[in-house]
Backbone as CSV, one residue per row, in Angstrom:
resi,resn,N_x,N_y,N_z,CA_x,CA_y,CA_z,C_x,C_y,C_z
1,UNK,-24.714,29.056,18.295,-25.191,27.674,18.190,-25.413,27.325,16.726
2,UNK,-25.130,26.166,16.330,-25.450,25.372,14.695,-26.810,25.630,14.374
3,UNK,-27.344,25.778,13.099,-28.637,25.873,13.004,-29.336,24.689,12.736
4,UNK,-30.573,25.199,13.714,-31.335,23.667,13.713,-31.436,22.404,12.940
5,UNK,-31.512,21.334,13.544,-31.673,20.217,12.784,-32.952,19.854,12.615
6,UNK,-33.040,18.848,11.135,-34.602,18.887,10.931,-34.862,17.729,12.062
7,UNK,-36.277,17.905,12.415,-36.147,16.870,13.606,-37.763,15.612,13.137
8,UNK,-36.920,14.557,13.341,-37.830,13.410,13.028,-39.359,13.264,13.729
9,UNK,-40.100,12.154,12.888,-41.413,11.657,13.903,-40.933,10.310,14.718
10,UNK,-41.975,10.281,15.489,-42.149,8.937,16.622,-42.041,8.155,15.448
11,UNK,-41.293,7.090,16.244,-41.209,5.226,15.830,-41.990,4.780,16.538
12,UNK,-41.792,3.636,16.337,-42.301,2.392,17.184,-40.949,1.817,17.634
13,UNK,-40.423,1.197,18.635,-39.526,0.325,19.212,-39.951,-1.188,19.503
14,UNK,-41.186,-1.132,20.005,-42.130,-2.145,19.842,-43.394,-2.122,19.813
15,UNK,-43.924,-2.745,19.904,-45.584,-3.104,19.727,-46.582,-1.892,21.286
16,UNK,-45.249,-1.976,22.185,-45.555,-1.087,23.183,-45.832,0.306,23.308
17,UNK,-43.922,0.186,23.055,-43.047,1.259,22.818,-43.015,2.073,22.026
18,UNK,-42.998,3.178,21.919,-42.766,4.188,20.802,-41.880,5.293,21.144
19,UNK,-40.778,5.581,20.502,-39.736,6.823,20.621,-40.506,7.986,20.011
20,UNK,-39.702,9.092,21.159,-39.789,10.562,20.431,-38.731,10.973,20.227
21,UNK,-38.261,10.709,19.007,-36.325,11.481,18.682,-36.597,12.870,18.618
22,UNK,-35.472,13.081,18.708,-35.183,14.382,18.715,-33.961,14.870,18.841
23,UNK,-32.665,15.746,18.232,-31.576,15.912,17.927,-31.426,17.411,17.936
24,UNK,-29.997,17.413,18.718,-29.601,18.610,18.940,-27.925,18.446,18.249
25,UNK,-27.384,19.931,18.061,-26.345,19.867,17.657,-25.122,20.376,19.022
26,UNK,-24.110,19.472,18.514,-22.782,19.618,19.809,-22.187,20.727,18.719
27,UNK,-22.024,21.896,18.670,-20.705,22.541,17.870,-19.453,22.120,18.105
28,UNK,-18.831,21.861,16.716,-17.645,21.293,17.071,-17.397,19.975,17.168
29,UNK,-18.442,19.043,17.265,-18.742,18.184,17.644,-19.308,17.121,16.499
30,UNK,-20.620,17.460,16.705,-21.216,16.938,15.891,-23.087,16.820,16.131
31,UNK,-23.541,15.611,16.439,-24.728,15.831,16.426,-25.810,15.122,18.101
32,UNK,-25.864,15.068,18.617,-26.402,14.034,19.996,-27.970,13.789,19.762
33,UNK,-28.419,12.843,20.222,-29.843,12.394,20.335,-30.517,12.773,21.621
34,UNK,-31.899,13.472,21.611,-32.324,13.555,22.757,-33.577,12.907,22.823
35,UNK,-33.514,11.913,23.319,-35.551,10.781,22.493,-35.948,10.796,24.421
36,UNK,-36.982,10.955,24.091,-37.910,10.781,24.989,-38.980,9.518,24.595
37,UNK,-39.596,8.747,25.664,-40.293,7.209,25.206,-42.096,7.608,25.844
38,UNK,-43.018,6.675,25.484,-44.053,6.951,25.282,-44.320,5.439,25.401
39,UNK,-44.925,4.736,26.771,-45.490,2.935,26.827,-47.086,3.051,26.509
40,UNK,-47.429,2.687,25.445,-48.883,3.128,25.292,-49.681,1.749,25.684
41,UNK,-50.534,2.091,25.784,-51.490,0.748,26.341,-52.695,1.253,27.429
42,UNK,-52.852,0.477,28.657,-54.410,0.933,29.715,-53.792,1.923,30.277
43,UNK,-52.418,1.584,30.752,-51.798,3.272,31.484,-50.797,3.667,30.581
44,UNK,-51.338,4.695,29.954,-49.950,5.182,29.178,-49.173,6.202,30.079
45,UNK,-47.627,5.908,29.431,-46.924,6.895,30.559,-45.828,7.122,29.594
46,UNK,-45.051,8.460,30.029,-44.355,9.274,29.397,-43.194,8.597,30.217
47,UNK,-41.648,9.141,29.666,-40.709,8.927,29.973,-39.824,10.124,29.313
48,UNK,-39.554,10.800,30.641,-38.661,12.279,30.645,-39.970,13.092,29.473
49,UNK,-39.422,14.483,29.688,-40.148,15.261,28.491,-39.185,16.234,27.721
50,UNK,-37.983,15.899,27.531,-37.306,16.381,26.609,-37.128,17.601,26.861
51,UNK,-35.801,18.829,25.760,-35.584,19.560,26.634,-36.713,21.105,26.098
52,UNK,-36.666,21.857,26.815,-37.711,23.016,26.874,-37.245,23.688,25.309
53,UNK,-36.318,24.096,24.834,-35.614,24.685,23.859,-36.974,23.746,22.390
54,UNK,-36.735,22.368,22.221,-37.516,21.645,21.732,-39.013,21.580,21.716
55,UNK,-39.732,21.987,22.606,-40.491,21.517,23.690,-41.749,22.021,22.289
56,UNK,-41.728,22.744,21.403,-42.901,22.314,20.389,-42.966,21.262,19.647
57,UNK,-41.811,20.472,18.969,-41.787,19.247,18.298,-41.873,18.181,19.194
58,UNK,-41.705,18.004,20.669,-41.706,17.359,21.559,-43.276,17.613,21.659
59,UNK,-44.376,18.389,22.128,-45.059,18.433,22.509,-46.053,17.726,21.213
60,UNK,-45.961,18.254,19.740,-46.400,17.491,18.848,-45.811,16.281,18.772
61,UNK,-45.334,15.625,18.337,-45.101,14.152,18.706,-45.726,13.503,19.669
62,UNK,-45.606,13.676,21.040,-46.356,13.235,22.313,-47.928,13.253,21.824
63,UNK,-48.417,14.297,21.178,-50.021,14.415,20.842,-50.411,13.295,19.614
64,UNK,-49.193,12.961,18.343,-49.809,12.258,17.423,-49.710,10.802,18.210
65,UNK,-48.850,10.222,19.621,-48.853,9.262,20.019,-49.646,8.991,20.822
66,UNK,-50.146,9.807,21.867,-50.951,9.554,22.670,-51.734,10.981,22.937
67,UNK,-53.197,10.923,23.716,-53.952,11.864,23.979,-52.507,12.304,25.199
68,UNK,-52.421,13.940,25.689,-51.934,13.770,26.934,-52.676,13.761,27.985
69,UNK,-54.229,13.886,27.768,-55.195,13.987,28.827,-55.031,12.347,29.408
70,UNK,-55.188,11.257,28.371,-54.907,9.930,29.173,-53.630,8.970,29.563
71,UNK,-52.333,10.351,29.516,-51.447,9.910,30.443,-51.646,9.607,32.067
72,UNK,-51.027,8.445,32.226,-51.131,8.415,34.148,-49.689,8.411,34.537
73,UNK,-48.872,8.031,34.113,-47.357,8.373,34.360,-46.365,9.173,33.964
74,UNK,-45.612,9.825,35.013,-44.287,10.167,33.696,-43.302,10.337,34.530
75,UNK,-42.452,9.027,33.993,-41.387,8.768,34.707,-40.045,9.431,34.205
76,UNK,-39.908,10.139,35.264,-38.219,11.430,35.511,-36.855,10.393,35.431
77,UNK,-36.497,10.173,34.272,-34.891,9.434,34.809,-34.461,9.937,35.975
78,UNK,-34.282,11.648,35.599,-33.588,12.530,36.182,-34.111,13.869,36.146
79,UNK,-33.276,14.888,36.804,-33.829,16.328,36.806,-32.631,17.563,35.880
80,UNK,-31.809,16.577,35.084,-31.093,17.546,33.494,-32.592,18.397,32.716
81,UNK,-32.047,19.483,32.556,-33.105,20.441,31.999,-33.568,19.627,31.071
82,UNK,-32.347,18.664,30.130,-32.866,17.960,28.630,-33.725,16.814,29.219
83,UNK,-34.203,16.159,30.182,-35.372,15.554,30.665,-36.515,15.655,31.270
84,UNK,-36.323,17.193,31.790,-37.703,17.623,32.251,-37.810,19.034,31.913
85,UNK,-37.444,19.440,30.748,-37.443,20.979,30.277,-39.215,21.170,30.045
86,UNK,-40.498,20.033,29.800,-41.159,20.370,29.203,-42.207,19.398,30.302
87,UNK,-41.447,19.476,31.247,-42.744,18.989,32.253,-43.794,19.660,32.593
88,UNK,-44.009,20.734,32.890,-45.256,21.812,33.292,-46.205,21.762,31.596
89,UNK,-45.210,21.691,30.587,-46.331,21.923,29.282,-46.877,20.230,29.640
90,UNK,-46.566,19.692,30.179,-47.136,18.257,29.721,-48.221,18.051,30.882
91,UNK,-47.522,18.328,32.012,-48.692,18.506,33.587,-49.702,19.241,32.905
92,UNK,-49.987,20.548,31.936,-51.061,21.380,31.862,-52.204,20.545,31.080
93,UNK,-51.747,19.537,30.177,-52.474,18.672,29.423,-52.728,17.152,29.939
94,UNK,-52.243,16.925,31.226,-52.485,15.703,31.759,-52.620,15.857,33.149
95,UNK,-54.099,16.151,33.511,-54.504,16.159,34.537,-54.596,14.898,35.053
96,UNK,-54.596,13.982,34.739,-54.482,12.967,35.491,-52.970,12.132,35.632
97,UNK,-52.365,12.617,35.072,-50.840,11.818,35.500,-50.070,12.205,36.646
98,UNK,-49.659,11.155,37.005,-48.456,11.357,38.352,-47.022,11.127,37.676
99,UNK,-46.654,11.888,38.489,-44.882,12.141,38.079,-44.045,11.145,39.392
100,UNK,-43.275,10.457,38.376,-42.627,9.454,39.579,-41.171,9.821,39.323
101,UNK,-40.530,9.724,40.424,-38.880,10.430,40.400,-38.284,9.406,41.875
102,UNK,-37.269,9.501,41.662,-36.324,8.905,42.974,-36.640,10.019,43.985
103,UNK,-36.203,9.882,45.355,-35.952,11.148,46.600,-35.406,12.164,46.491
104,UNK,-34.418,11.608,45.697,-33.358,12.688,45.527,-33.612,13.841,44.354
105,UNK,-34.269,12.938,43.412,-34.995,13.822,42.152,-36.309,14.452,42.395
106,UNK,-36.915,14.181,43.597,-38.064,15.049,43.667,-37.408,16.199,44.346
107,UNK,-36.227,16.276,45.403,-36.003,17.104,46.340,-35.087,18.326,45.178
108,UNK,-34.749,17.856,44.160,-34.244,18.833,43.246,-35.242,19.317,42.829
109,UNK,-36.540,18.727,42.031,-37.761,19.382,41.652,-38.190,20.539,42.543
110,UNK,-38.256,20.321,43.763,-38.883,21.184,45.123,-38.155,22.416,44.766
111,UNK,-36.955,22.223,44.971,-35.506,23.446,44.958,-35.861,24.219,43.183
112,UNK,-36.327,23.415,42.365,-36.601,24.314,40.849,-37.542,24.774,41.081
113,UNK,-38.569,24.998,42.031,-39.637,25.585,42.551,-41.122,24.418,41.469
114,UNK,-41.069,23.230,41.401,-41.833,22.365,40.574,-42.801,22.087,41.455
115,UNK,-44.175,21.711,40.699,-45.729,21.537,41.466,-45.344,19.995,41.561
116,UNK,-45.062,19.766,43.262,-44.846,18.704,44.190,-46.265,17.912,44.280
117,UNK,-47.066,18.232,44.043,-48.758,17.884,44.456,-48.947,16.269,44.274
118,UNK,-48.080,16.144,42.655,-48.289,14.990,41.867,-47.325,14.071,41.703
119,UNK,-46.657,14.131,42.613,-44.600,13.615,42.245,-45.566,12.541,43.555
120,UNK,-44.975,11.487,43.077,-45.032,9.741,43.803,-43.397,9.588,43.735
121,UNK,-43.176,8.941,44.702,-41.784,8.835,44.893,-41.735,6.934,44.479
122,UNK,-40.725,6.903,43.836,-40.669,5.725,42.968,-39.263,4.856,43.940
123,UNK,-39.589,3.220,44.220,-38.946,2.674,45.335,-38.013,1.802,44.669
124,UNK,-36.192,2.062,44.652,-35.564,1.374,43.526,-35.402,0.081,43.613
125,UNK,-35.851,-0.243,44.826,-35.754,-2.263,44.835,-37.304,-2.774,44.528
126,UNK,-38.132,-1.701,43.879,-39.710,-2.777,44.453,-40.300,-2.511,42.724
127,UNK,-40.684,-3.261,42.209,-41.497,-3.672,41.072,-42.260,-2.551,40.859
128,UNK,-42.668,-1.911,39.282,-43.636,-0.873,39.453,-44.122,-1.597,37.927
129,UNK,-45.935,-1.232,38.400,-46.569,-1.869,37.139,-47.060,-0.706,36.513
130,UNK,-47.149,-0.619,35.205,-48.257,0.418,34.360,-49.003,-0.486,33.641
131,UNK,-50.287,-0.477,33.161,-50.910,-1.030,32.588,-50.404,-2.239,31.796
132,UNK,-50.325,-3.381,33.033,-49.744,-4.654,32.660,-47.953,-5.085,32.295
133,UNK,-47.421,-3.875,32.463,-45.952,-3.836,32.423,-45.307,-3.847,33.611
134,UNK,-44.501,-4.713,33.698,-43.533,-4.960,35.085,-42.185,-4.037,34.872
135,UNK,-42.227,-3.053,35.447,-40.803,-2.280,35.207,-39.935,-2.750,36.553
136,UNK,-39.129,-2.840,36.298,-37.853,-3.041,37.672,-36.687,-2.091,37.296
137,UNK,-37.178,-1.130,38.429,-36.169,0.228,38.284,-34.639,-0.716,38.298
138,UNK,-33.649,0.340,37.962,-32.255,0.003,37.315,-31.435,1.482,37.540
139,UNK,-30.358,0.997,38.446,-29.525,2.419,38.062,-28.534,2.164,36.682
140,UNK,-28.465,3.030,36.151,-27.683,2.537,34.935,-26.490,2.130,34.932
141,UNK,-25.574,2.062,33.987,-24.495,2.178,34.220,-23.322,3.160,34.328
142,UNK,-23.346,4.530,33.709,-22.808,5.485,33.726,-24.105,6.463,33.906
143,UNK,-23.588,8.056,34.591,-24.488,8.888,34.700,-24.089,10.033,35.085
144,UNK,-24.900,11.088,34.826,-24.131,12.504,35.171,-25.064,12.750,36.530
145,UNK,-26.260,12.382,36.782,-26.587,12.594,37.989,-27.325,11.884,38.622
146,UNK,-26.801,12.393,40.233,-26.759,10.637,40.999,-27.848,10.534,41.156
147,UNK,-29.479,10.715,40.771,-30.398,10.207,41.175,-31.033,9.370,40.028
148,UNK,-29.922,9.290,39.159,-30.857,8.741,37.824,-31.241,7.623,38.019
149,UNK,-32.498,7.096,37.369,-33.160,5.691,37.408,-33.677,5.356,36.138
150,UNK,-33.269,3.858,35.940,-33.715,3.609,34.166,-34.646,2.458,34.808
151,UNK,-34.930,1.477,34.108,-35.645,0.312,34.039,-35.620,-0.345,33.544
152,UNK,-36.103,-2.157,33.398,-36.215,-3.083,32.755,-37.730,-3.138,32.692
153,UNK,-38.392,-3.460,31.813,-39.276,-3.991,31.362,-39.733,-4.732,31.043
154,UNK,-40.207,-5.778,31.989,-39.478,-7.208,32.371,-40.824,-8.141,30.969
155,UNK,-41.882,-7.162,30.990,-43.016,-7.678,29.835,-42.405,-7.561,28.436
156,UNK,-42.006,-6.630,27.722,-41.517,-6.120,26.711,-40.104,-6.336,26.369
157,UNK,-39.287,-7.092,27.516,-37.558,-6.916,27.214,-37.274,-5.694,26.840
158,UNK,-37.738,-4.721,27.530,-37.310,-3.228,26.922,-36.358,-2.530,28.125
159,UNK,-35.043,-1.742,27.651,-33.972,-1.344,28.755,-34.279,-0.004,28.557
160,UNK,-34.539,0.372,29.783,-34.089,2.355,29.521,-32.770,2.426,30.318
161,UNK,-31.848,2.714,29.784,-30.313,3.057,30.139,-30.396,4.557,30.488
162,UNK,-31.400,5.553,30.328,-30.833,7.026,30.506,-29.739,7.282,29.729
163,UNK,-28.736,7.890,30.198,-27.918,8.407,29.314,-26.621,7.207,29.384
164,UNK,-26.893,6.717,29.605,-26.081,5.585,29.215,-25.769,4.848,27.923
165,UNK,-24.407,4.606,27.106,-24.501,4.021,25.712,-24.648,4.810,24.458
166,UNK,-24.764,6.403,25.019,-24.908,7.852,24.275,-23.910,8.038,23.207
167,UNK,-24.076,8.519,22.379,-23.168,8.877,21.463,-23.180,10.152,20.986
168,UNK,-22.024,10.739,20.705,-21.857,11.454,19.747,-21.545,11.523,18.335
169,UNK,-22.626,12.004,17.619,-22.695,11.058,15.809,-22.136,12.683,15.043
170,UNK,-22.113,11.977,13.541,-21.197,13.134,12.959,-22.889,13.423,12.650
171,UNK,-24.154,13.035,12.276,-25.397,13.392,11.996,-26.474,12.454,12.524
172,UNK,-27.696,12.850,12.755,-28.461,11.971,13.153,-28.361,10.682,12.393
173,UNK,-29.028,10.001,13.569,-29.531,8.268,12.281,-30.750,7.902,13.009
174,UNK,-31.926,7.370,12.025,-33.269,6.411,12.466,-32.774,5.117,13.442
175,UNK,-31.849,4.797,13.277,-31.693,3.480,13.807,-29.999,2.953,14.138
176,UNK,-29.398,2.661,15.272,-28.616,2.209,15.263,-27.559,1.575,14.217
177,UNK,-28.048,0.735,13.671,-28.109,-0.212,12.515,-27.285,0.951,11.080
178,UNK,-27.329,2.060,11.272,-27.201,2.755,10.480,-25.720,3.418,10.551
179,UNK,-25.434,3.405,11.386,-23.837,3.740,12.031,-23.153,2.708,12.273
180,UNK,-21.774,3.439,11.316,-20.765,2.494,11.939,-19.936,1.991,12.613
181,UNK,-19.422,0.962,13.154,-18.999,0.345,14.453,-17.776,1.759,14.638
182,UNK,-17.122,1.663,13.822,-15.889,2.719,14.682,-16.186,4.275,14.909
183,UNK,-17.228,4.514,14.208,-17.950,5.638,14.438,-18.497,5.883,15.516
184,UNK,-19.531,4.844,15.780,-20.293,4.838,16.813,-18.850,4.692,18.284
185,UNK,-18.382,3.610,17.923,-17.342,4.092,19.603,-16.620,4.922,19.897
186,UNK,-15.951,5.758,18.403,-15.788,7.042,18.971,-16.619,8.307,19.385
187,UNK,-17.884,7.925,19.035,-19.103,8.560,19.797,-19.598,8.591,20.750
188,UNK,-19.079,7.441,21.453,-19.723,6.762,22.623,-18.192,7.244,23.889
189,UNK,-17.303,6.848,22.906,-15.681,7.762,24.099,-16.085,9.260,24.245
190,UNK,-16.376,9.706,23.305,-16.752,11.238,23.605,-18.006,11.789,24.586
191,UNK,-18.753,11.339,23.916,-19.970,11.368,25.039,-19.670,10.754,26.446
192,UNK,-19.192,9.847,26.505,-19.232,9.287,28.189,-17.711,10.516,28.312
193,UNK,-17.008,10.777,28.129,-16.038,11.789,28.601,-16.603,13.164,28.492
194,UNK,-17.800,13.746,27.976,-18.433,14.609,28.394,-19.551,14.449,29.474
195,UNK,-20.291,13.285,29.569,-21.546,13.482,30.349,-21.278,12.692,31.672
196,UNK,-19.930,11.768,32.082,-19.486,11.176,32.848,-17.950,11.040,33.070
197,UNK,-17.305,11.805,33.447,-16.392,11.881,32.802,-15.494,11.079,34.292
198,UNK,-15.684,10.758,35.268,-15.433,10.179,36.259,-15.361,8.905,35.644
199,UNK,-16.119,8.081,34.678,-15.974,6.563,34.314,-14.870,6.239,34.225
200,UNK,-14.000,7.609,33.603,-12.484,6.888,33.121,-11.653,6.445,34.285
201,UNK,-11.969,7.005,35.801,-11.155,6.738,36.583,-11.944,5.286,37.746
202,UNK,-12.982,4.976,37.091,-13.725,4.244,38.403,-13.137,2.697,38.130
203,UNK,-13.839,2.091,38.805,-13.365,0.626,38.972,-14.101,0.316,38.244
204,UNK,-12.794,-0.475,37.136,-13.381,-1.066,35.701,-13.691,-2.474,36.103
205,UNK,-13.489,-3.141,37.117,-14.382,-4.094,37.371,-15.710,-4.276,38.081
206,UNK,-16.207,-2.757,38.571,-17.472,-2.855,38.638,-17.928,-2.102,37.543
207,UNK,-17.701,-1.519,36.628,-18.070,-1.204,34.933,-18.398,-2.830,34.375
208,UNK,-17.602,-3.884,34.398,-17.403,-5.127,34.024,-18.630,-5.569,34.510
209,UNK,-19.318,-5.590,35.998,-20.092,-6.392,36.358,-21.491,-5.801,36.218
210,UNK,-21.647,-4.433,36.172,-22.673,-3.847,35.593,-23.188,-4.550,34.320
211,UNK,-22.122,-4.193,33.286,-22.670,-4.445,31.789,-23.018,-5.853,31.857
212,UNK,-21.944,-7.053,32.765,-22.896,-8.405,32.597,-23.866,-8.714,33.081
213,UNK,-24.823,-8.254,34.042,-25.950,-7.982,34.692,-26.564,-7.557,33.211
214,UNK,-26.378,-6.688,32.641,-27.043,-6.000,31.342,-27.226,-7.192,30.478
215,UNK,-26.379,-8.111,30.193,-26.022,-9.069,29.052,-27.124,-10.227,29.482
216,UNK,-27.336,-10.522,30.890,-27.887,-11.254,31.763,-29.808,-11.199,31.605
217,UNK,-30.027,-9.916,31.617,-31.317,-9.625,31.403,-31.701,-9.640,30.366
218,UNK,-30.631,-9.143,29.025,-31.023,-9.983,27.330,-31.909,-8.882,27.139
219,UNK,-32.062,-7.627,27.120,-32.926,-7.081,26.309,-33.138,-7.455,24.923
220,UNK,-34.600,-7.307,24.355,-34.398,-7.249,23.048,-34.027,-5.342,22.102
221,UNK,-34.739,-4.945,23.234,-34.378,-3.591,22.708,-34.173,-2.746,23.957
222,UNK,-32.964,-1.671,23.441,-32.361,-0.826,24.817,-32.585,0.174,24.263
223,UNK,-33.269,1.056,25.229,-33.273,2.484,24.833,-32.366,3.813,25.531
224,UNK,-31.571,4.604,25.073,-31.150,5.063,25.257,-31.735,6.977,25.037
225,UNK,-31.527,7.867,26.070,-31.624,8.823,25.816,-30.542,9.614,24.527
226,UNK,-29.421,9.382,24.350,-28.682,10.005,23.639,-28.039,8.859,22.768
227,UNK,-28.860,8.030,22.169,-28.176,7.315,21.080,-29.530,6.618,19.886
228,UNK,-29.821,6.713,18.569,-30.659,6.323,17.905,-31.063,4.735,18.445
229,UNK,-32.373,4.112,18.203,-33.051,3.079,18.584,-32.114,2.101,18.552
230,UNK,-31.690,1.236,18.952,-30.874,-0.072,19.157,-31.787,-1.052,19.899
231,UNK,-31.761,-2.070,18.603,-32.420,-3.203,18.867,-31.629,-4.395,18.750
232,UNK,-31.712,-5.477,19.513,-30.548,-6.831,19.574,-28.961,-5.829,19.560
233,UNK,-28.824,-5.159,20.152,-27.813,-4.699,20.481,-27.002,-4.198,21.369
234,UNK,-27.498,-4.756,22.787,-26.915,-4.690,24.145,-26.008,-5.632,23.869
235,UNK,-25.875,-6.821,24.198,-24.284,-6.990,23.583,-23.103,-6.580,23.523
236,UNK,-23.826,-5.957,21.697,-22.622,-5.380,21.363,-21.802,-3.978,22.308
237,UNK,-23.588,-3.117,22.304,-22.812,-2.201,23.302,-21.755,-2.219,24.186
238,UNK,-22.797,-2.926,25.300,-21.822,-3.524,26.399,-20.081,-3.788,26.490
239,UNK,-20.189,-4.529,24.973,-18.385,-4.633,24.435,-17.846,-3.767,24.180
240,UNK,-17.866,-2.944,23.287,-17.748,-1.916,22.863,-17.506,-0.993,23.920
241,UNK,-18.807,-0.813,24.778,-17.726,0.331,26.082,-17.116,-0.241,27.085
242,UNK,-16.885,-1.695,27.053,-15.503,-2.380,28.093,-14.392,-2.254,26.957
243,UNK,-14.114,-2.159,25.825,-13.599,-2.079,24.904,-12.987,-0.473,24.970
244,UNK,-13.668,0.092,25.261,-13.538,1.636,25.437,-12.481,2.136,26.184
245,UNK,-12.880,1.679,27.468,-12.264,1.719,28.820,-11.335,0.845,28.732
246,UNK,-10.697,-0.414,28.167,-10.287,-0.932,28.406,-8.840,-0.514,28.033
247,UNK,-9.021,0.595,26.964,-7.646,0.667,26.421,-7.486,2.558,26.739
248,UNK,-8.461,3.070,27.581,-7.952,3.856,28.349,-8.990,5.049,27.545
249,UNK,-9.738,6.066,28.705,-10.831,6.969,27.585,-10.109,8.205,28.040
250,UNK,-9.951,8.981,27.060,-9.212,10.629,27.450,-9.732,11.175,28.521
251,UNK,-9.495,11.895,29.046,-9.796,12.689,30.778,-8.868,13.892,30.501
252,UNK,-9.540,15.304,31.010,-9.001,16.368,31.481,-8.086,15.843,32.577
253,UNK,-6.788,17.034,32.575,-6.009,17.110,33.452,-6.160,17.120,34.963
254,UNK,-6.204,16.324,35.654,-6.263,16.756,37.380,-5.197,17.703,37.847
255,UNK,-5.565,18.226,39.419,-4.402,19.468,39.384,-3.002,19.200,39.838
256,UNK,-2.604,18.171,40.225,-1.376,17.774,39.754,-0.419,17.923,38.338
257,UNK,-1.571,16.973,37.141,-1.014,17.282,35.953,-0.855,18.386,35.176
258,UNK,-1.961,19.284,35.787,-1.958,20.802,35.168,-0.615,21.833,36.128
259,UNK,-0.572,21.100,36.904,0.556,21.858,37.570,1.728,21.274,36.852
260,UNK,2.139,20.110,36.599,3.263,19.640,36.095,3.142,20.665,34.633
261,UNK,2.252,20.622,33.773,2.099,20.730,33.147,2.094,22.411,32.315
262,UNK,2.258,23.001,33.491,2.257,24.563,33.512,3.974,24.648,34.244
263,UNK,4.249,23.795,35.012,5.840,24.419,35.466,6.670,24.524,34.339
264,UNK,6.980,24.457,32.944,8.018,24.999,32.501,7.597,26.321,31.758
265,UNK,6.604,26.540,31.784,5.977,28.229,31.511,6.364,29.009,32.511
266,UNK,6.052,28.558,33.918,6.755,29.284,34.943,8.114,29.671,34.801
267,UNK,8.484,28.415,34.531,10.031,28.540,34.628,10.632,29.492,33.726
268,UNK,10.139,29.300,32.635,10.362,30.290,31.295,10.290,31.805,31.670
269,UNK,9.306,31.736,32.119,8.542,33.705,32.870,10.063,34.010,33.690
């Protein structure tokens, strides 16, 4: 593995909001973002806890943002090790928080052998408030696993996409804003052909009607698990990966083509 990257402090995203970046290296590759979010206010609540490998710079960060004793939430996109690698260190310091997950993401928790005691099962058509915030769960638009759930934040204009809009960068960046456009979409082809790699074949007109639903709700700021802070920049995203797809994203061979693709070796033998 590359040797570690230095790893940043919490932002602010908004007046709410605050990121926990955090960056890992792809060998070969280059560099991916792994941020975990933090809604501070009467109920503060966590969002994912980043992955276990991390889980001391993760755990400091979480402490200079909030006590973890007066967390009450912490909402599971999903059950990828890189979103809940550091859930039990965070349960040991927040006795009072409940862990909210889809059905399907608690029933994976159960199967990792995880303390069920505190898991609230979170309802994807019904409004959920934290201390004065209206979240309206959201499946994203791309995803590596099917129970993921992001949100709108209907108080804050704030998007959690999960891994949606991810990139792969040649090095970290503070801020969107900091990368450039052809950079960033060949970051964004790579990553969605590693972490979804089914997009390339799905129906690009429900890809189409997703992202305008996205365009529709107007975030002011979208947060993404695997891409630096982006603010006024759903939009562009949005274009950018119909832009993506539109002119076709690389895909491994299916076994047809690997068979075509191996018969004149045969033939040769």
């Amino acid at each position: 593995m590359d040797k570690p990257l230095p790893q940043p402090a919490p932002c602010h995203a908004t007046d709410a909001w605050t990121v926990l970046p955090a960056w890992a290296p792809i060998p070969g590759l280059g560099t991916i973002a792994i941020n975990t979010f933090v809604l501070r206010g009467r109920e503060p609540m966590l969002v994912d806890t980043g992955p276990a490998v991390l889980g001391d710079h993760f755990m400091q960060g979480l402490r200079s943002v909030v006590d973890p004793a007066d967390l009450r939430w912490i909402w599971l996109s999903h059950t990828d090790p890189d979103h809940i690698g550091n859930l039990a260190r965070v349960l040991a310091e927040a006795p009072h928080a409940k862990v909210l997950s889809t059905f399907l993401g608690a029933a994976k928790m159960e199967m990792l052998g995880c303390d069920m005691s505190r898991v609230q099962l979170l309802e994807p058509d019904k409004v959920f408030e934290a201390g004065g915030h209206r979240l309206h769960p959201l499946r994203p638009p791309y995803y590596d696993a099917p129970e993921s759930l992001g949100f709108f934040d209907e108080t804050a204009r704030v998007m959690y996409a999960v891994d949606s809009f991810g990139a792969v960068l040649p090095e970290p960046a503070h801020d969107l804003s900091e990368v450039r456009l052809a950079t960033l979409s060949e970051g964004m082809a790579t990553w969605s052909s590693i972490d979804a790699p089914w997009l390339a074949r799905s129906n690009g007109t429900l890809l189409a009607r997703t992202l305008a639903g996205i365009g529709k709700l107007d975030p002011s700021v979208l947060l993404s698990a695997h891409l630096p802070l982006a603010r006024e920049a759903a939009p562009m995203l949005s274009q950018l990966l119909a832009a993506i797809f539109a002119r076709g994203n690389p895909d491994p061979l299916d076994a047809d083509e690997l068979a075509a693709a191996l018969a004149p070796i045969g033939q040769a033998a």
